[in-house]
Predicted model as a PDB file, atoms N, CA, C, CB and O in Angstrom, pLDDT in the B-factor column:
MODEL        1                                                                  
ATOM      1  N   UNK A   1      -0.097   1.256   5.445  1.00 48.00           N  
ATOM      2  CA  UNK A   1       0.041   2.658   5.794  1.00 48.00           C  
ATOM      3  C   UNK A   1      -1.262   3.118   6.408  1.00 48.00           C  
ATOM      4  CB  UNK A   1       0.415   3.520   4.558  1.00 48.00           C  
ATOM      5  O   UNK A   1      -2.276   2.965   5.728  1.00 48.00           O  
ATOM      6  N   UNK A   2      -1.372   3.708   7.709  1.00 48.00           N  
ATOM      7  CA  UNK A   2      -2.482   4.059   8.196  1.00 48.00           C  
ATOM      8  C   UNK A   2      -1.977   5.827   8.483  1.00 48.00           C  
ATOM      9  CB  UNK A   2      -2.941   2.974   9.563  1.00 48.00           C  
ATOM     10  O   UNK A   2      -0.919   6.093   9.054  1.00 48.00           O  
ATOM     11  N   UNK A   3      -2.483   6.390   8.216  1.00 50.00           N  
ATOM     12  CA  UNK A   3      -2.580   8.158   8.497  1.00 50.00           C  
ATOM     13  C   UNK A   3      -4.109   8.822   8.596  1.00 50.00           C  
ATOM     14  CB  UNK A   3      -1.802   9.049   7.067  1.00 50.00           C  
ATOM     15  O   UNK A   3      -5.110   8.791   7.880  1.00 50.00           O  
ATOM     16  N   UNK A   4      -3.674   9.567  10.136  1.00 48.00           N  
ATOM     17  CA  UNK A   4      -4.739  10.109  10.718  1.00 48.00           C  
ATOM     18  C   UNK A   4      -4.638  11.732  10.057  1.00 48.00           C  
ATOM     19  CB  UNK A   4      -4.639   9.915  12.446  1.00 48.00           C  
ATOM     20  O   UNK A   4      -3.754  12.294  10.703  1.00 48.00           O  
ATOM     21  N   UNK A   5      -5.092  12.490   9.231  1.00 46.00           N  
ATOM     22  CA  UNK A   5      -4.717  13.538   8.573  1.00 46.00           C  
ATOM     23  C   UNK A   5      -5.959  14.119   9.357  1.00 46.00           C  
ATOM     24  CB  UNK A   5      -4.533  13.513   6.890  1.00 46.00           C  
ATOM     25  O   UNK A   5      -6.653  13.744  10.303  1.00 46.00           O  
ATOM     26  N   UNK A   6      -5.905  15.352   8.412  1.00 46.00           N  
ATOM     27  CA  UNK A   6      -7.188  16.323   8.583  1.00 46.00           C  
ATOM     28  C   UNK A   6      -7.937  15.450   8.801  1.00 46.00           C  
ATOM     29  CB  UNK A   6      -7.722  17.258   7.485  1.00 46.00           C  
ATOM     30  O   UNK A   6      -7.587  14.273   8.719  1.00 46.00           O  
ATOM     31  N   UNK A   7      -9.669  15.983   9.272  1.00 49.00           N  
ATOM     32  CA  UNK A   7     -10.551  15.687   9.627  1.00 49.00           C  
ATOM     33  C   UNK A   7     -10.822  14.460   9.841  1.00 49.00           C  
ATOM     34  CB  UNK A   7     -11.123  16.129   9.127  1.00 49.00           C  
ATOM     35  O   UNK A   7     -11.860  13.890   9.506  1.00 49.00           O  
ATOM     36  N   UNK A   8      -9.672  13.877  10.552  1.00 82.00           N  
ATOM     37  CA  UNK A   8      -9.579  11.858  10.831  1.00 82.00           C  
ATOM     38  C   UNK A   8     -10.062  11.250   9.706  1.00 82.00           C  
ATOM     39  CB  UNK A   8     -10.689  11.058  12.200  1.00 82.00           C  
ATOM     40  O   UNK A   8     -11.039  10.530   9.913  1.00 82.00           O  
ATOM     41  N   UNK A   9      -9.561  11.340   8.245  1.00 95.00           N  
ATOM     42  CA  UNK A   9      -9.179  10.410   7.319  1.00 95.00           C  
ATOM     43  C   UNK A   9      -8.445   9.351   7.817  1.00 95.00           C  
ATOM     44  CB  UNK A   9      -8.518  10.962   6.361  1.00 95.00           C  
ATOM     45  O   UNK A   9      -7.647   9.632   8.711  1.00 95.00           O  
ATOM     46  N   UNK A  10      -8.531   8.059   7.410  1.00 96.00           N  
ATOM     47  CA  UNK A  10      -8.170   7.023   7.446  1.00 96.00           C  
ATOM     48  C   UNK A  10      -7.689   6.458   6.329  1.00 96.00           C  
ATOM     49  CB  UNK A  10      -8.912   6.495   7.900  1.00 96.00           C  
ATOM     50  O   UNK A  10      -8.514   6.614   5.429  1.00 96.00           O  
ATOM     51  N   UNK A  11      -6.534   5.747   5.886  1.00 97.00           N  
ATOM     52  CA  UNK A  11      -6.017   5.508   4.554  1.00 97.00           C  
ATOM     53  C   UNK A  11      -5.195   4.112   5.347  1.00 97.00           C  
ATOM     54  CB  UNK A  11      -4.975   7.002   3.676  1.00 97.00           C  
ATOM     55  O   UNK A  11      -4.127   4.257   5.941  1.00 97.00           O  
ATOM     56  N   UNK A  12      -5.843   2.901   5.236  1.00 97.00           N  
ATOM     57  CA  UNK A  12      -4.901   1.762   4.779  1.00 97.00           C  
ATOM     58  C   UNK A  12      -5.022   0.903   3.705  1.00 97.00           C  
ATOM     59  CB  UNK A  12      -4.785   0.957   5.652  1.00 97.00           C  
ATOM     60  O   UNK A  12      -6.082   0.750   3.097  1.00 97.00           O  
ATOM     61  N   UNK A  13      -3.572   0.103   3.332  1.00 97.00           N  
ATOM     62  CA  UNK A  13      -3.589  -0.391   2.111  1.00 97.00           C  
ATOM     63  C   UNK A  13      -2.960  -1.595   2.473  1.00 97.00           C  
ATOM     64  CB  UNK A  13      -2.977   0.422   1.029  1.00 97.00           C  
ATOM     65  O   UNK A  13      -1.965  -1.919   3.121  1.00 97.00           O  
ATOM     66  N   UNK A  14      -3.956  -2.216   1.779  1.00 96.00           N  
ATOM     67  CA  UNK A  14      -4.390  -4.224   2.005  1.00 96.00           C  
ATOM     68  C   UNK A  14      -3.734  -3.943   0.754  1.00 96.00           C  
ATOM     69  CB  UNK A  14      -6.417  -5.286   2.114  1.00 96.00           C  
ATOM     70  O   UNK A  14      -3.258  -2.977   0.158  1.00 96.00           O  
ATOM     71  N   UNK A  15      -3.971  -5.677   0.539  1.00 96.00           N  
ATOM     72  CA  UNK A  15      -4.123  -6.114  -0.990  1.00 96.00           C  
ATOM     73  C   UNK A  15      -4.569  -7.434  -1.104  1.00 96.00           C  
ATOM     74  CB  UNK A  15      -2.821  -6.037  -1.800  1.00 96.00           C  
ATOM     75  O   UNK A  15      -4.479  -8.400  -0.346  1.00 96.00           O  
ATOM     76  N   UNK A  16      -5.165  -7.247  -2.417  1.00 95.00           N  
ATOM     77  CA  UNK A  16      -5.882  -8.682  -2.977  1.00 95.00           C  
ATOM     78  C   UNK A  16      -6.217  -8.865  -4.207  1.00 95.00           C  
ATOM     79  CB  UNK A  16      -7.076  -8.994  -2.426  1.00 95.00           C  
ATOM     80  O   UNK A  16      -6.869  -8.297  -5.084  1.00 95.00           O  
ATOM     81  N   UNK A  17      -5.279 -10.308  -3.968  1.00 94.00           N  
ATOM     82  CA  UNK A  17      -5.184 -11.058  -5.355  1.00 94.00           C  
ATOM     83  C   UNK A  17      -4.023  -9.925  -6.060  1.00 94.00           C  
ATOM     84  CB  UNK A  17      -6.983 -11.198  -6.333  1.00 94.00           C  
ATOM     85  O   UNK A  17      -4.129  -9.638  -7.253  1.00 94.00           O  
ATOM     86  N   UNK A  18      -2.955  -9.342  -5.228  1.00 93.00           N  
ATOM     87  CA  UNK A  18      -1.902  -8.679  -5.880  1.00 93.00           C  
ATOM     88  C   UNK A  18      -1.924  -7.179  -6.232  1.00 93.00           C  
ATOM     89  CB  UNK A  18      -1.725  -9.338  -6.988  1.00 93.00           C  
ATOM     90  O   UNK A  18      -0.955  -6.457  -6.468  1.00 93.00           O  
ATOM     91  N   UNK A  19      -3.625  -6.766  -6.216  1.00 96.00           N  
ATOM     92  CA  UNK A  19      -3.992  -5.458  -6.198  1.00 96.00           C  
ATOM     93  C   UNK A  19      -3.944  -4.683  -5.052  1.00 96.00           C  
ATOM     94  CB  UNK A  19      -5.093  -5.379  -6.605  1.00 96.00           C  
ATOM     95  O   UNK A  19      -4.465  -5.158  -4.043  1.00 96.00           O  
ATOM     96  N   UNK A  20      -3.450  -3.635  -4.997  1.00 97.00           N  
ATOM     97  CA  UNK A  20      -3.245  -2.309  -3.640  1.00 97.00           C  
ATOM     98  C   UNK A  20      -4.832  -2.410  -3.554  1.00 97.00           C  
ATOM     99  CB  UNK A  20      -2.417  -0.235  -4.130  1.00 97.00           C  
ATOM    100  O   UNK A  20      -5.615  -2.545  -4.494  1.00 97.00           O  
ATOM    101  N   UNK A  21      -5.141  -2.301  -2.067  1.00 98.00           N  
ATOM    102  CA  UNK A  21      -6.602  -1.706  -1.894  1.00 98.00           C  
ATOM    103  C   UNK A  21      -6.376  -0.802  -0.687  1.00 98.00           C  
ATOM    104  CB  UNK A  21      -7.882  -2.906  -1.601  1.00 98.00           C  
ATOM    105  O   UNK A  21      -5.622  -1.054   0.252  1.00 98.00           O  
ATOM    106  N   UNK A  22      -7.027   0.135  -0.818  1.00 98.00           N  
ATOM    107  CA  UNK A  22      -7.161   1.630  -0.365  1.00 98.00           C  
ATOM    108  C   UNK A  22      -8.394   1.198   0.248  1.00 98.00           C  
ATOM    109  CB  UNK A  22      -7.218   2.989  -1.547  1.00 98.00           C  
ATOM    110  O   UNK A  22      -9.409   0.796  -0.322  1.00 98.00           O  
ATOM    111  N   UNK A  23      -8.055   1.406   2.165  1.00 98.00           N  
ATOM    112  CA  UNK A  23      -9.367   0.983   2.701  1.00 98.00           C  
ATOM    113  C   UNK A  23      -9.650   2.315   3.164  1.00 98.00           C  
ATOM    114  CB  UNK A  23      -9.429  -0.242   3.844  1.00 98.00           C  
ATOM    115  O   UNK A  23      -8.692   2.617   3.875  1.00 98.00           O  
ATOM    116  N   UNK A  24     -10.756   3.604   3.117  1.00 97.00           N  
ATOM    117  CA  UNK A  24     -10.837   4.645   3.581  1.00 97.00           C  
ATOM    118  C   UNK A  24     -11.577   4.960   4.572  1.00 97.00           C  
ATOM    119  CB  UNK A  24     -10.999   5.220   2.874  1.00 97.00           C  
ATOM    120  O   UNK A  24     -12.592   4.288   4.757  1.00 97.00           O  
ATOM    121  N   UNK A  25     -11.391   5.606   5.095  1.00 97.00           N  
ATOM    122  CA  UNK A  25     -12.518   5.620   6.740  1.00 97.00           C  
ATOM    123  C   UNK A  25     -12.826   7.185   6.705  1.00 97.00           C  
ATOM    124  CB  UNK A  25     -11.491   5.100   8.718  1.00 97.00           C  
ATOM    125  O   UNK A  25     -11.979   8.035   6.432  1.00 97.00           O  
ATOM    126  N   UNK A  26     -13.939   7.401   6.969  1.00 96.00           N  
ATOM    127  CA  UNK A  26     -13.718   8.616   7.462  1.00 96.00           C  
ATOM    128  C   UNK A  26     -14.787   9.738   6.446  1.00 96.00           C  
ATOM    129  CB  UNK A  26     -11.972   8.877   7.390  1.00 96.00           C  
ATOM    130  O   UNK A  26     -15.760   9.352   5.798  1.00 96.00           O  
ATOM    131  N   UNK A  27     -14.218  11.378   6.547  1.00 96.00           N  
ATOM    132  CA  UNK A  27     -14.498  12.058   6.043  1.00 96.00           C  
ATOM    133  C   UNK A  27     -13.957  12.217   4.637  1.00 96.00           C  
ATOM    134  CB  UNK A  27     -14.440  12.745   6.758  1.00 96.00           C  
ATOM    135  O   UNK A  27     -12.981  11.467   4.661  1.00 96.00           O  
ATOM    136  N   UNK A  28     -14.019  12.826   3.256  1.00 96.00           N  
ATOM    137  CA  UNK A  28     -13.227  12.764   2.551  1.00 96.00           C  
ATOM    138  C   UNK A  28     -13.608  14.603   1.890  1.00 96.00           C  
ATOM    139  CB  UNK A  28     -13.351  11.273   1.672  1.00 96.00           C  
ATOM    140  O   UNK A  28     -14.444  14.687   0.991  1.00 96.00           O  
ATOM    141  N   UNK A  29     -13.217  15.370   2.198  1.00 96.00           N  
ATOM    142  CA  UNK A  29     -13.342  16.572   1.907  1.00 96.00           C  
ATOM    143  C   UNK A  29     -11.728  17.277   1.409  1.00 96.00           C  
ATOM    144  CB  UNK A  29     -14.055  17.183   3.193  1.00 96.00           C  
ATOM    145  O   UNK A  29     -10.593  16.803   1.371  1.00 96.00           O  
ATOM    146  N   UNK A  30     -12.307  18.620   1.074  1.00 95.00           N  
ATOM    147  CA  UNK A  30     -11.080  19.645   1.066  1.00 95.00           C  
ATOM    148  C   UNK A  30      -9.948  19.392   1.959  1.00 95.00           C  
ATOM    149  CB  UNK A  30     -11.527  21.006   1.436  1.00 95.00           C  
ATOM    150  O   UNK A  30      -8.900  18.989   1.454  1.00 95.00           O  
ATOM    151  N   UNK A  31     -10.025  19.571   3.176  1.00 95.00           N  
ATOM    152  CA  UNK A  31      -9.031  18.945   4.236  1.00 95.00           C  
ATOM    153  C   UNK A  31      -8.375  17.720   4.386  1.00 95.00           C  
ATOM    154  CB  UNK A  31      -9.522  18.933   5.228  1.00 95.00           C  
ATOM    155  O   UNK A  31      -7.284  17.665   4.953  1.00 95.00           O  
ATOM    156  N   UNK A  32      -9.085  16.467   3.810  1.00 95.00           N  
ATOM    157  CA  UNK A  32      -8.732  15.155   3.942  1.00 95.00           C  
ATOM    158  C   UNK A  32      -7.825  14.404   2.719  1.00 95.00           C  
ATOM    159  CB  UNK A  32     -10.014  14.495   4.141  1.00 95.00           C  
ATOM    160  O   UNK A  32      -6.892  13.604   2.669  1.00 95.00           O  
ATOM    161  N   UNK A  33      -8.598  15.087   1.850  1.00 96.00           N  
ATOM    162  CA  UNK A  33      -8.094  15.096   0.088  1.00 96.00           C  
ATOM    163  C   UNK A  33      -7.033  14.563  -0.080  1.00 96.00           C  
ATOM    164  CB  UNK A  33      -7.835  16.430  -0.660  1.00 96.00           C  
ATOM    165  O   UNK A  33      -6.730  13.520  -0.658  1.00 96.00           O  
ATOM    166  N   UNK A  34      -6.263  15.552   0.615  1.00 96.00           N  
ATOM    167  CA  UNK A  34      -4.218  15.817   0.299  1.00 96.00           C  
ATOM    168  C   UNK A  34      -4.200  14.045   1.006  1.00 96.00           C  
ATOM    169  CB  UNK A  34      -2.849  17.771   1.853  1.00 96.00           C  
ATOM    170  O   UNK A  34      -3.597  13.329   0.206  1.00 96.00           O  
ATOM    171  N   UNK A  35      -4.582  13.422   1.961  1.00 95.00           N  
ATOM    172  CA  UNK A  35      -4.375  12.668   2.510  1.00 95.00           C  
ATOM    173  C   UNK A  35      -4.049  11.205   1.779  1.00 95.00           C  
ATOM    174  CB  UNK A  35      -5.223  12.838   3.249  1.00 95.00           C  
ATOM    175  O   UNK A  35      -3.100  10.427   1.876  1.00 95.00           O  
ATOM    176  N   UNK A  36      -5.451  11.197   0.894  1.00 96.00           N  
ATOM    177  CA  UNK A  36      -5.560  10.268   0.071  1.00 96.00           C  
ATOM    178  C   UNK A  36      -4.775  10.683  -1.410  1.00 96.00           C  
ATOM    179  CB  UNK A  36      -7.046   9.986   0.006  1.00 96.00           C  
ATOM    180  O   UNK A  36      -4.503   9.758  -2.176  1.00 96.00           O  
ATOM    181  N   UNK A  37      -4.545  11.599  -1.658  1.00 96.00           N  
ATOM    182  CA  UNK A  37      -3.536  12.052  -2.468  1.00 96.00           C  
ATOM    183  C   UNK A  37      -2.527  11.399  -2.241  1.00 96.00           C  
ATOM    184  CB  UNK A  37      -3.261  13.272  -2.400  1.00 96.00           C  
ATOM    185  O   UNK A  37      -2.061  10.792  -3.205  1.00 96.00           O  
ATOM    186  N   UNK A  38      -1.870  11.288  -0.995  1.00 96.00           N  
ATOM    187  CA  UNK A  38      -0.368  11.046  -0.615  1.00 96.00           C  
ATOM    188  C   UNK A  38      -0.359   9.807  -1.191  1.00 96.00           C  
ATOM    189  CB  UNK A  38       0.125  11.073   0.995  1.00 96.00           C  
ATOM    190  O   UNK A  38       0.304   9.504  -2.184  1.00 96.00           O  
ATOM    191  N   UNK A  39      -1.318   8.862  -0.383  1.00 96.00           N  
ATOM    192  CA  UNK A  39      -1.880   7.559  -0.340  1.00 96.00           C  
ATOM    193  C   UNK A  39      -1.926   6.961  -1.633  1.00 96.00           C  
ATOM    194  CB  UNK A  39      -3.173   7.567   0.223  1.00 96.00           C  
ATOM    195  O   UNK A  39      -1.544   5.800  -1.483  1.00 96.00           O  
ATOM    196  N   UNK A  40      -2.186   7.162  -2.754  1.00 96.00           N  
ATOM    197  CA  UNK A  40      -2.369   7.139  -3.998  1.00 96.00           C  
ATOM    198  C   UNK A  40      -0.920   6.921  -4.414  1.00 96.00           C  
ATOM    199  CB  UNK A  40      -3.104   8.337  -4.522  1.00 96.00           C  
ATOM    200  O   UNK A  40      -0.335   6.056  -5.066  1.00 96.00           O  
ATOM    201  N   UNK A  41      -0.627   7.857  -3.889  1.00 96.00           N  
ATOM    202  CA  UNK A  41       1.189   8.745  -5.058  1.00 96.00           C  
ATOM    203  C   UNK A  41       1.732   7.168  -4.342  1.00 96.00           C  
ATOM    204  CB  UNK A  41       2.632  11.230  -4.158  1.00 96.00           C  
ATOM    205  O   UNK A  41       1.559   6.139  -4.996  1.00 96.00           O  
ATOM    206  N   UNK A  42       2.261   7.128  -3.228  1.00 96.00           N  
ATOM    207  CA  UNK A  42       2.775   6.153  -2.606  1.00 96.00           C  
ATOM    208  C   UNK A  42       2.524   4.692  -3.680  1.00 96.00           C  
ATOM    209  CB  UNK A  42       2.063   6.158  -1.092  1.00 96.00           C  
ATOM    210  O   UNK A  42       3.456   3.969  -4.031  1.00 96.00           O  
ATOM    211  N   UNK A  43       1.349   4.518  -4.003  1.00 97.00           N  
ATOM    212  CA  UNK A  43       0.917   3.031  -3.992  1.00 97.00           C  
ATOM    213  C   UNK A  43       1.776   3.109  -5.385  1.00 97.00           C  
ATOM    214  CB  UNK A  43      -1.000   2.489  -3.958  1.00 97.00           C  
ATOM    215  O   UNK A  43       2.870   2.600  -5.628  1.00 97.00           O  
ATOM    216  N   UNK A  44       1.057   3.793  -6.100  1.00 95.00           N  
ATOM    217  CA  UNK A  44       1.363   4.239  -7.929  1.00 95.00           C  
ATOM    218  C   UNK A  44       3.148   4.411  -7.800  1.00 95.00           C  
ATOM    219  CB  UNK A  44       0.355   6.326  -8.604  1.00 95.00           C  
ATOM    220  O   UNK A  44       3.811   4.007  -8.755  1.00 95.00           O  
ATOM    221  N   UNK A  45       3.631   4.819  -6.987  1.00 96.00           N  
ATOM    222  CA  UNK A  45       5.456   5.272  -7.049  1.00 96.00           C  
ATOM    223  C   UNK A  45       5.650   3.877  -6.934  1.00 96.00           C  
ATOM    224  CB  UNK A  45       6.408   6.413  -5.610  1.00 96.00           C  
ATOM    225  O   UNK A  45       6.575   3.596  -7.697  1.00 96.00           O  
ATOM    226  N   UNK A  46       5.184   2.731  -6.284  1.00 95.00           N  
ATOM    227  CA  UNK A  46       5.767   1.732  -5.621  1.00 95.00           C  
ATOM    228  C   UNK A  46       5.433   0.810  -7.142  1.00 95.00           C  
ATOM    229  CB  UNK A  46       5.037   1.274  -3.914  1.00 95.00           C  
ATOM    230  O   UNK A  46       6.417   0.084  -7.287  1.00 95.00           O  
ATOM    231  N   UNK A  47       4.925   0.687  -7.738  1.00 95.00           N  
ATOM    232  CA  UNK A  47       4.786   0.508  -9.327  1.00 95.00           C  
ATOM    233  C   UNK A  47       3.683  -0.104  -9.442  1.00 95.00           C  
ATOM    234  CB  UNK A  47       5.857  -0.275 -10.103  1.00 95.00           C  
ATOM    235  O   UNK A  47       3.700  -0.849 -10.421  1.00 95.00           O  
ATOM    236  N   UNK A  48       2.449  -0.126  -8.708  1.00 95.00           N  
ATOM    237  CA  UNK A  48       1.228  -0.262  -9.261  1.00 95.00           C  
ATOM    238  C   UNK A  48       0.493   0.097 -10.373  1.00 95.00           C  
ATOM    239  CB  UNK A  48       0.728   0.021  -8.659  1.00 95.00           C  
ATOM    240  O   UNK A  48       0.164   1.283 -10.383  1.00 95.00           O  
ATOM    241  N   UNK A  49       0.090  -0.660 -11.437  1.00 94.00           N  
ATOM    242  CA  UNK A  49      -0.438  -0.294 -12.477  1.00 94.00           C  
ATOM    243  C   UNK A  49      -1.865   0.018 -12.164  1.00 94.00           C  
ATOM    244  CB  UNK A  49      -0.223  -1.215 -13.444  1.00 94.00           C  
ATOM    245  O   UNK A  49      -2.277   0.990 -12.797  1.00 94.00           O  
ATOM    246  N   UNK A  50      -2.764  -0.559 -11.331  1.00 95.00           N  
ATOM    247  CA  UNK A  50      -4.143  -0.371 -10.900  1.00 95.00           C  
ATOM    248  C   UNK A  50      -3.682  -0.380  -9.650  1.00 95.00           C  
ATOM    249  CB  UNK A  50      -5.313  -1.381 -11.289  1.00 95.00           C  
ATOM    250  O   UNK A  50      -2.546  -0.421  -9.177  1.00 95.00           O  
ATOM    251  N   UNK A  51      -5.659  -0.297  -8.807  1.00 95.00           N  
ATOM    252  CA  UNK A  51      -6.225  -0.088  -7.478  1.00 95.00           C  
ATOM    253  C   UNK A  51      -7.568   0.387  -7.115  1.00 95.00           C  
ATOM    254  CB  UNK A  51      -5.498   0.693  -6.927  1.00 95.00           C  
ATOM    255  O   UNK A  51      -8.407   1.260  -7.335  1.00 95.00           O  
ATOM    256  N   UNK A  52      -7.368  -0.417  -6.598  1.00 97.00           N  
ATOM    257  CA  UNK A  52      -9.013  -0.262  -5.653  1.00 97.00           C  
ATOM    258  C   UNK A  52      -9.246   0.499  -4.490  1.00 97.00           C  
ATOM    259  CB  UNK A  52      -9.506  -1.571  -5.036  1.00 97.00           C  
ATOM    260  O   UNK A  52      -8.511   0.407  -3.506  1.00 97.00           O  
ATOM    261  N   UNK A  53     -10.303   1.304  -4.547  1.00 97.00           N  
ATOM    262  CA  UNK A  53     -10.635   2.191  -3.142  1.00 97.00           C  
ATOM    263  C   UNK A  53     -11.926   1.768  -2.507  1.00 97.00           C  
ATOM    264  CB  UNK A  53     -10.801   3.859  -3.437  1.00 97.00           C  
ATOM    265  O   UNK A  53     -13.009   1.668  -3.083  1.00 97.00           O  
ATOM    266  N   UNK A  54     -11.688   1.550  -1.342  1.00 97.00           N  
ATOM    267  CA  UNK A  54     -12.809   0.553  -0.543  1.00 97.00           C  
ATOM    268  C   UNK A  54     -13.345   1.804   0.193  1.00 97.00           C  
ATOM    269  CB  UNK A  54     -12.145  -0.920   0.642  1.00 97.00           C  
ATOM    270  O   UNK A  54     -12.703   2.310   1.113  1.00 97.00           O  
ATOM    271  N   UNK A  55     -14.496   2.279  -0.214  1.00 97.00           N  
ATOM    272  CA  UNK A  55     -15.562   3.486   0.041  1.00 97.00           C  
ATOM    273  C   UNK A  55     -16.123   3.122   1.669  1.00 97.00           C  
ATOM    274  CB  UNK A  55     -17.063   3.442  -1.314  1.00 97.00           C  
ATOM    275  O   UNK A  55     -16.147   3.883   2.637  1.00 97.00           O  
ATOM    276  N   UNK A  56     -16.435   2.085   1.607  1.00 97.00           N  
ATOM    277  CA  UNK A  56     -17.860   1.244   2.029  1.00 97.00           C  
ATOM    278  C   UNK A  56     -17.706   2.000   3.442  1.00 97.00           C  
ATOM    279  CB  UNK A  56     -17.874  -0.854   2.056  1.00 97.00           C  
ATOM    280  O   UNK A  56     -18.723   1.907   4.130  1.00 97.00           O  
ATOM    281  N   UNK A  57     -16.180   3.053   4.279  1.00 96.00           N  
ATOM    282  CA  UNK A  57     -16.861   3.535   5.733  1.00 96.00           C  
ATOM    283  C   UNK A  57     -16.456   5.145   5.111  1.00 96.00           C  
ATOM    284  CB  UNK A  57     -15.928   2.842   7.648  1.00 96.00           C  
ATOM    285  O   UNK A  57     -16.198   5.982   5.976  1.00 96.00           O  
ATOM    286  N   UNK A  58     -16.416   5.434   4.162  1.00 97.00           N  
ATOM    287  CA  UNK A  58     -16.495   6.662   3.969  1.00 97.00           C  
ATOM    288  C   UNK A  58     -18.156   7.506   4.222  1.00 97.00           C  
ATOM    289  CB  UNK A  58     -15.918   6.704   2.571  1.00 97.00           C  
ATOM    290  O   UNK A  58     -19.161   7.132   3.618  1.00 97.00           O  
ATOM    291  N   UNK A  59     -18.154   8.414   5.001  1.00 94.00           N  
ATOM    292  CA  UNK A  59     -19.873   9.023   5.604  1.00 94.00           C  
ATOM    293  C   UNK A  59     -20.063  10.254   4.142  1.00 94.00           C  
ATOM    294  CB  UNK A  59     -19.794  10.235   7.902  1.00 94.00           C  
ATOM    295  O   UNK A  59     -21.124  10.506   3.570  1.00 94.00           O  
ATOM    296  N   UNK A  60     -18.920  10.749   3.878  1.00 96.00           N  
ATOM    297  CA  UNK A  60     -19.269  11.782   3.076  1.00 96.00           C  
ATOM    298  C   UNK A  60     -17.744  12.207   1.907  1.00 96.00           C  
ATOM    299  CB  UNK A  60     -19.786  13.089   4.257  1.00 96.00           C  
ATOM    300  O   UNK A  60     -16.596  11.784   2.040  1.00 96.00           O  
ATOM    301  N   UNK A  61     -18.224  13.064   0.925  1.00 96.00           N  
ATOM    302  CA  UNK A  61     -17.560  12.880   0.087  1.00 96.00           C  
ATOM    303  C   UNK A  61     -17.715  14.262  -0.694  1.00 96.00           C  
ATOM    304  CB  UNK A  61     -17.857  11.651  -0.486  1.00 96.00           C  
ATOM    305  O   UNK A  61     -18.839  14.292  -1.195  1.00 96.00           O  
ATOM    306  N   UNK A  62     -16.946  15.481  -0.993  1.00 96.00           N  
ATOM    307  CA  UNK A  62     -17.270  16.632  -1.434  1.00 96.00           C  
ATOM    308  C   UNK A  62     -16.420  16.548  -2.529  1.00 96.00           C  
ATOM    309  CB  UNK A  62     -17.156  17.756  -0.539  1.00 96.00           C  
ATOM    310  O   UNK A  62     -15.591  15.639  -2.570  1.00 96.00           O  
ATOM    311  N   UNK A  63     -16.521  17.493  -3.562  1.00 97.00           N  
ATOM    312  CA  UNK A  63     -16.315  17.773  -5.116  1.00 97.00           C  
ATOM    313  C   UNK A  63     -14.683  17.653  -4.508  1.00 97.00           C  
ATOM    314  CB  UNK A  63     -17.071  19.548  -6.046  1.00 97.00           C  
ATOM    315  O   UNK A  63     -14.019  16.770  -5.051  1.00 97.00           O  
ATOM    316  N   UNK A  64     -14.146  18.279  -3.679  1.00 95.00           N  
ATOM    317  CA  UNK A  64     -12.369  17.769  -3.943  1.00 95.00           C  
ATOM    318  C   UNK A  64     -12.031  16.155  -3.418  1.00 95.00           C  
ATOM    319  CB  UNK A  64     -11.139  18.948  -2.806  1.00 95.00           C  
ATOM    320  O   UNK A  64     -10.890  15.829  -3.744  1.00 95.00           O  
ATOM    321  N   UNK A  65     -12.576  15.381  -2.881  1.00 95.00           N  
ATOM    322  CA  UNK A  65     -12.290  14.066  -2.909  1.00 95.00           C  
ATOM    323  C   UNK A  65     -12.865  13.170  -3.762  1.00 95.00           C  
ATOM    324  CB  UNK A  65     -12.455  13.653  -1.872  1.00 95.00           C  
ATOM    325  O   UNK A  65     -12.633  11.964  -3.843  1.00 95.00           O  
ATOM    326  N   UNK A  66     -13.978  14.132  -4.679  1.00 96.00           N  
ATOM    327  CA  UNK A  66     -13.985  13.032  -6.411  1.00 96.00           C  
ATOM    328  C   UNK A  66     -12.855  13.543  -6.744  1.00 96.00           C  
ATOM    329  CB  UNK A  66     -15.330  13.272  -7.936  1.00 96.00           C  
ATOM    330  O   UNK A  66     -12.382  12.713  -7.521  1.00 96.00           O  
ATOM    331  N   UNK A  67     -12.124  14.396  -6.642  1.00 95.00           N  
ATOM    332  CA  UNK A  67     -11.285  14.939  -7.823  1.00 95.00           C  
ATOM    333  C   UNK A  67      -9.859  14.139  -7.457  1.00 95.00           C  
ATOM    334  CB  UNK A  67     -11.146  16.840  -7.851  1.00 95.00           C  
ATOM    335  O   UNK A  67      -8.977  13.926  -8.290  1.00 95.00           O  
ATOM    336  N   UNK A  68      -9.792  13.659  -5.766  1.00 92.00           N  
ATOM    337  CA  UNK A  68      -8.857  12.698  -5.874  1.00 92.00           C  
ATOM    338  C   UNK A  68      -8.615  11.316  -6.152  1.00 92.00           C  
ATOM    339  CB  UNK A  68      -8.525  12.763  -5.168  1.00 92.00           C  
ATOM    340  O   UNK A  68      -7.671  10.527  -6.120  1.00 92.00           O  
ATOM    341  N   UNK A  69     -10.081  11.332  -6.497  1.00 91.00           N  
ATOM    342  CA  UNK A  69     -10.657   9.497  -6.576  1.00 91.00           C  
ATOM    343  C   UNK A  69     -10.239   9.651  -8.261  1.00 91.00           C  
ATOM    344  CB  UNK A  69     -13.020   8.956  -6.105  1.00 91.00           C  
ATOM    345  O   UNK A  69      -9.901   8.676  -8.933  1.00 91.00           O  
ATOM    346  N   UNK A  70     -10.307  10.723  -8.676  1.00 90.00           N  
ATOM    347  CA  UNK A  70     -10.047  10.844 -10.684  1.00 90.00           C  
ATOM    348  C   UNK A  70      -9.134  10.807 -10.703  1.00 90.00           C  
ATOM    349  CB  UNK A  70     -10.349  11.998 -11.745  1.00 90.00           C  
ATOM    350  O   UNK A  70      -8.537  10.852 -11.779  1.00 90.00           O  
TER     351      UNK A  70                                                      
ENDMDL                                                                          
END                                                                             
């Protein structure tokens, strides 16, 4: 799943070794949030018990995209 949302968030999902990984690009703010929200709900509906979020091209990160990483 790749989605260009608010402020060009980026959300695709690899996997490895059987685990969803959440590769994120981008901004991750108020605007982008809902994005990775979706992204999440999706993986977890599809019956994932865990998951990994791959930070490593995220530039920035404000108090509502910890609150979607919780």
């Amino acid at each position: 799943m790749t989605d260009d949302g608010p402020a060009d968030l980026v959300v695709e999902v690899t996997a490895e070794d059987g685990v969803p990984v959440l590769v994120i690009r981008g901004e991750l703010d108020a605007y982008s949030a809902p994005t990775l929200d979706a992204a999440v709900t999706k993986v977890l509906d599809g019956g994932a018990a865990r998951l990994v979020l791959d930070l490593s091209d995220v530039g920035f990160i404000d108090s509502s995209g910890l609150r979607s990483m919780i």
